[in-house]
N, C-alpha and C positions, 0 to 999 in steps of 0.2 A: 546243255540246259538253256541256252540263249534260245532255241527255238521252240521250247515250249515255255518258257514267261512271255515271249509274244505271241504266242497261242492263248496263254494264257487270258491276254490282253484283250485280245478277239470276241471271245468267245464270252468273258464277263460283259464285255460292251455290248455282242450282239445280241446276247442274250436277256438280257437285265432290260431292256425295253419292255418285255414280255409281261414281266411280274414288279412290283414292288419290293422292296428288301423284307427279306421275314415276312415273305405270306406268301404260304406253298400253290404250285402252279395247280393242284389237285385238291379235291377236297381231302381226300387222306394223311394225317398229319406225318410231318417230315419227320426221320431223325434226327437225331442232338446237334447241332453246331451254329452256326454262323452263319447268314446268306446273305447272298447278293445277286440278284436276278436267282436264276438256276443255278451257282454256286455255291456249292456249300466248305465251309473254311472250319476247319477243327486248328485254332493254333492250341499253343501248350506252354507253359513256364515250368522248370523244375529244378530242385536244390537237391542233393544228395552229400551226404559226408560217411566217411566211414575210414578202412584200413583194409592197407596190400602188406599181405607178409612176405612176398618177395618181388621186388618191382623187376630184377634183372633176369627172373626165371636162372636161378644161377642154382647148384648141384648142394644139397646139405656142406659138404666137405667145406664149402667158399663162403661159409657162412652168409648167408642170403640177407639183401637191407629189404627193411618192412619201411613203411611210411605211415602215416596221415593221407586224406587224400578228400578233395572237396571239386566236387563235379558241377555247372551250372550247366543247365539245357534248356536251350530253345527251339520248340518245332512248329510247322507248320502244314496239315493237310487243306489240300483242296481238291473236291469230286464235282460231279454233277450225278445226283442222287436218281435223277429220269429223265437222260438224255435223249435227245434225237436227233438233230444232225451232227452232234459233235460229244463224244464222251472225252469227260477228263478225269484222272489220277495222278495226282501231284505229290508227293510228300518231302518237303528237308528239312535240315536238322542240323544243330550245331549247338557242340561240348565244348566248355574250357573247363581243363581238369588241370587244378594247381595242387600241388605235392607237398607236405612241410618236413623236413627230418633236418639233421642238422649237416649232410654232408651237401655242399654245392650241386655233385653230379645228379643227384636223388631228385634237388630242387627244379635241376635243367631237361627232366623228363617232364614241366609241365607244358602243355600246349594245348591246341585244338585238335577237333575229332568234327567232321563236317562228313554227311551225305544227302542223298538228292535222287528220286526215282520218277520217274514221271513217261505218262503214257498218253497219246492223245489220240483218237480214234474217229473218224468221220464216217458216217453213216453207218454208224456200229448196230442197228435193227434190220440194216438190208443183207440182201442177199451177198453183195459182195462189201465189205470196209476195208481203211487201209487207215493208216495211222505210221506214227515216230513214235519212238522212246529215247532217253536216255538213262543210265544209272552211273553216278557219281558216290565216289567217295575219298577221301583222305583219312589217311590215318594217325593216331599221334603214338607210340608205340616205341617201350625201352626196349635197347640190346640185351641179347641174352650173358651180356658180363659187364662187370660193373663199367660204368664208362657216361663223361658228358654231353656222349652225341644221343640222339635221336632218332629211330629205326622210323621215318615215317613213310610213307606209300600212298601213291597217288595213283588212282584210275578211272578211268571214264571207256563208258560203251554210248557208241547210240548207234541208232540202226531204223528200220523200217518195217513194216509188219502189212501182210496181205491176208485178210478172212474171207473165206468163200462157206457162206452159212446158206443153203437152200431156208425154203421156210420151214417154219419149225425148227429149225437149227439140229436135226434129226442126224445129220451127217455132216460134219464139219471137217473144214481144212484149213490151218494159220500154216504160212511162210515165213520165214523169219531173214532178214539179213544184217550183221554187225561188224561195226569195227570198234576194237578197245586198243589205248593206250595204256600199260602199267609203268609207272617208275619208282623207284626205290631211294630212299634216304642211306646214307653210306654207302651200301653196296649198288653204285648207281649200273655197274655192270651187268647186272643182272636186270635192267630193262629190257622190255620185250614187247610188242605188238600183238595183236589176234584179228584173225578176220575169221569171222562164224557166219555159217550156214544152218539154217534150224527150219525141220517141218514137225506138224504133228496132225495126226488123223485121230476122229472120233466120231466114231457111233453110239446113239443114246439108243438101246435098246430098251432101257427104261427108263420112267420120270426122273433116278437121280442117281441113273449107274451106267454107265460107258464101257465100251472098249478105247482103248488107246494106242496107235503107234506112233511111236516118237525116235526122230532119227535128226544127229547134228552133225556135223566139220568142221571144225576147227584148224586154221591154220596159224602156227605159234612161229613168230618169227623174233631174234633175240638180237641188239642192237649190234654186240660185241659176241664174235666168236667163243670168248674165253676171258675169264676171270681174274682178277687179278690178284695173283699169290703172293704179294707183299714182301718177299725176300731171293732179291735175287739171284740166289743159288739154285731156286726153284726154276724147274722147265714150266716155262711160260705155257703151254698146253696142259700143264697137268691138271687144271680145272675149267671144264671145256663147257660152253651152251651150246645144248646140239638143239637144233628147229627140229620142228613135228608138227604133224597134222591129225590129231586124233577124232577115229570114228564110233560114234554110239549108234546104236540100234535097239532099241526095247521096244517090246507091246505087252499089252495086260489088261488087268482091271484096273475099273476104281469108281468107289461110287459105295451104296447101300443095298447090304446083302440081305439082312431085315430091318424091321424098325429101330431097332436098336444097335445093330453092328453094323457098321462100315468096314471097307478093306480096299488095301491095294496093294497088287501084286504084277511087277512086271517083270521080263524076265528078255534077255539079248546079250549083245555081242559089242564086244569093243576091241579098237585095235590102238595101239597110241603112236606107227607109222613114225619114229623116229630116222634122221636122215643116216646117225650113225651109232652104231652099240644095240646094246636090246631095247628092244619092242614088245609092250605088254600084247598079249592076244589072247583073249578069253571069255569068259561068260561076264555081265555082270547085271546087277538087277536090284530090288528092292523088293519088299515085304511088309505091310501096316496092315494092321486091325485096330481098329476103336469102336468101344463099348460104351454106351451111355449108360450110365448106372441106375440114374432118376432125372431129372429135368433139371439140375443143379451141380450133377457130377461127371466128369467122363475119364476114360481109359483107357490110353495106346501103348502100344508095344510095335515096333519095328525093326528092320534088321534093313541093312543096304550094304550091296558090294559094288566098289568101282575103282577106278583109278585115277591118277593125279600127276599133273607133270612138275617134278624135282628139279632142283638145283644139288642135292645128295643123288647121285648116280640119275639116270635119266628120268625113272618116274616113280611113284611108289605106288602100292595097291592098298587098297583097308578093305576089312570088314566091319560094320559098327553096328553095335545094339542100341533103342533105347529104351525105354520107360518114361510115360509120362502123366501123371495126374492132376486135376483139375478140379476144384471144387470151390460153389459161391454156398456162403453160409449166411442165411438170412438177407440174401440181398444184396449185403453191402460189403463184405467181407470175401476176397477172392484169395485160394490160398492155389498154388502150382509147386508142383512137385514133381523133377525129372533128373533123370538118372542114364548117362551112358558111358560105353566101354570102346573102343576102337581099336584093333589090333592092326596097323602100317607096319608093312613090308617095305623095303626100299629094292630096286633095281643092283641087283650084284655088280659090284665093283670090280677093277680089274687085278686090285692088288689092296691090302690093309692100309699101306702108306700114302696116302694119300696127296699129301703136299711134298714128298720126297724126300729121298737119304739128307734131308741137312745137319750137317754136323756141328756141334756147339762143344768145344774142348773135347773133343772125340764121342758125346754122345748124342744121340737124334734130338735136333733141337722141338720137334713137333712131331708125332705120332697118331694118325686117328685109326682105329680098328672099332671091332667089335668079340664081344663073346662066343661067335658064329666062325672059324677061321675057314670055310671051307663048304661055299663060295664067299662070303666076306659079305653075306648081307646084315644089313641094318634092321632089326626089327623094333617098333618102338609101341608099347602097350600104353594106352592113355584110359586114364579116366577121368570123368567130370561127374560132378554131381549141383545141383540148382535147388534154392529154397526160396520162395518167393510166396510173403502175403503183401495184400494191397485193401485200406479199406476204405469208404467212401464214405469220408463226411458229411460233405454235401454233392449237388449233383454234379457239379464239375472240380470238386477237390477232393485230393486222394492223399493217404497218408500211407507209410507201409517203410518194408525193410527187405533186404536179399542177401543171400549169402548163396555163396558161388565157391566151391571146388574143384581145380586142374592139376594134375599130375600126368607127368609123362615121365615115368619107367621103362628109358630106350637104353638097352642093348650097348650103346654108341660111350667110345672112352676113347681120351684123347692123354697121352705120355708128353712133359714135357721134358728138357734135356735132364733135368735135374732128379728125373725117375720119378715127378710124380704124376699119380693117376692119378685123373678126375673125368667126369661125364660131363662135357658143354650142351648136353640136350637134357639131362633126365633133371626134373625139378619137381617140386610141390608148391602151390599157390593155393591159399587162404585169403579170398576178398567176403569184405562183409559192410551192410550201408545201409542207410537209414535214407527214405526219401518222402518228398512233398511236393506238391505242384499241384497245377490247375492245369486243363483241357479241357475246352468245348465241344 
């Protein structure tokens, strides 16, 4: 992020000669925000309060803690709305979300939630641009069992970007290169590195519908061989980070089939090139259609298959469906409504037992399986569901409320020595909020 606030810098200075503040470089009037030269600054202020009914995603059985919960947020974007030697996309953002219940641990889930995306682009109208990005984020994030530590997660990409647009931009070609750091809050072993390779090809055979191929590399490399099993009776390998270098391939559509329906459909190959154990190899792809109803309504449905690299066996695969609708009612009133299901697979295991025969007065003091004995996969069915109105007071204040449903019905049971079964993955979560703010 440091090279683009002094980009940032730049670019408002060299720019801002040009025009006065608030008073657009054209005679066409600008949209909503804030300016400064050819800057335009959308910040935000916002309050939300509402309730989690399970903060530790913890299994019905372990009786789940619900809270209170009061979120403050501040954002800010910055664009250049009609660039020319220099395009800018700036966006970040920062939550303190304080917790009230009356147990200590409940209250030491409160913290921050920060991210940051930003893209800078020099001769982004010519034939060739090149530009930086970076994307930043920290997370603040409970463990899935009750506890007063903090699952937070820390990651940063940035990279550089190459556009070869002839004129007309008729045939285009972005190169992409990155390197990301991830690290983890308690499980700091499971930190890992990425260096990513990224192209994509496009043809506009018409005003607003393309072909696309898109093809990445990922090299995932993990600080620590292997995990750490917390009792040392356990064999130190028996929770291993294997490195991989996963390959995507897709082409397709995407664009506007008529006036009113869009789609997009790609369809390719991936490999997820694990150094040791299985390797996913197979099709994977996506699928969207949206309908506009009327000039105030729209309607998608899509479906996507791919894969994802695990800390549960090597990697896991999904399918997800979604639904999603959209409607402004009179203007001022925007109401969303979306709906999805995701069925993960995880990579078969080599055996149920996972962390090993440990013996606690002659019975296994820790057991993980599933309902699947044979190969021993993980399958974990998830569903969410999204309720979202927002209404505009005035032109840069909005009032509104959300409500938000997750449920993961995974497969996944863990035996403790005392014979009892419970699932550390399957949970239901009920969040519901009330919000206010202002953006320009």
């Amino acid at each position: 992020m440091v090279t683009l606030v002094a980009a940032l810098c730049a670019v408002a200075s060299g720019q801002a000669q040009a025009q006065d503040v608030g008073v657009a470089a054209e005679d066409e009037p600008l949209p909503r925000g804030l300016y400064v030269g050819q800057l335009q600054l959308h910040p935000g202020l916002f309050i939300e309060g509402g309730y989690d009914s399970n903060v530790f995603f913890e299994d019905d059985s372990e009786n789940p803690s619900n809270a209170t919960k009061l979120n403050g947020v501040i954002k800010l974007g910055v664009e250049t709305p009609r660039p020319k030697k220099a395009q800018l996309d700036l966006e970040v953002g920062l939550t303190y979300s304080e917790l009230f219940a009356e147990e200590q641990a409940i209250q030491n889930q409160s913290g921050v939630t920060a991210f940051g995306r930003g893209t800078l682009l020099f001769n982004p109208n010519g034939s060739v641009a090149v530009g930086v990005f970076d994307y930043f984020r920290r997370t603040n994030e409970a463990p899935n069992t009750f506890s007063s530590a903090t699952f937070n997660r820390f990651s940063n990409e940035a990279g550089g970007i190459l556009k070869i647009q002839p004129g007309g931009k008729l045939l285009t070609l972005d190169l992409e290169g990155s390197y990301a750091v991830v690290r983890n809050g308690i499980v700091d072993d499971l930190d890992h590195n990425i260096v990513r390779l990224g192209a994509q090809g496009k043809w506009k055979f018409l005003p607003k519908t393309a072909f696309v191929l898109v093809a990445s590399q990922r090299f995932i490399n993990y600080e620590q061989s292997t995990r750490d099993t917390v009792n040392d009776n356990i064999p130190e390998d028996s929770l291993a980070n294997i490195n991989s270098s996963p390959l995507r391939v897709e082409g397709g559509l995407n664009g506007l089939i008529f006036t009113r329906i869009s789609a997009t459909a790609m369809i390719g190959y991936g490999n997820s090139f694990y150094e040791d154990g299985p390797s996913f190899s197979g099709l994977i792809g996506r699928a969207e259609a949206g309908y506009e109803i009327g000039p105030t309504s729209q309607f998608r449905l899509g479906y996507h298959r791919n894969f994802e690299d695990s800390s549960f066996g090597n990697y896991a695969t999904f399918h997800r469906v979604f639904a999603r609708y959209n409607h402004l009612i009179g203007g001022i009133f925007n109401l969303r409504l979306e709906g999805t299901y995701t069925l993960r697979q995880f990579a078969p295991v080599a055996n149920p037992i996972l962390l090993g025969d440990v013996m606690e007065e002659g019975a296994p003091a820790r057991r993980y399986g599933n309902s699947n004995p044979d190969p021993y996969e993980r399958v974990d069915p998830l569903y969410g569901a999204e309720a979202e109105g927002t209404f505009r007071v005035f032109d840069i204040w909005r009032v509104g409320g959300r409500y938000q449903l997750t449920v993961n019905d995974t497969d996944f049971f863990s035996i403790t020595g005392q014979g009892d079964l419970f699932s550390p993955g399957r949970f239901v979560k009920h969040e519901a909020y009330l919000t206010t703010g202002v953006e320009w």
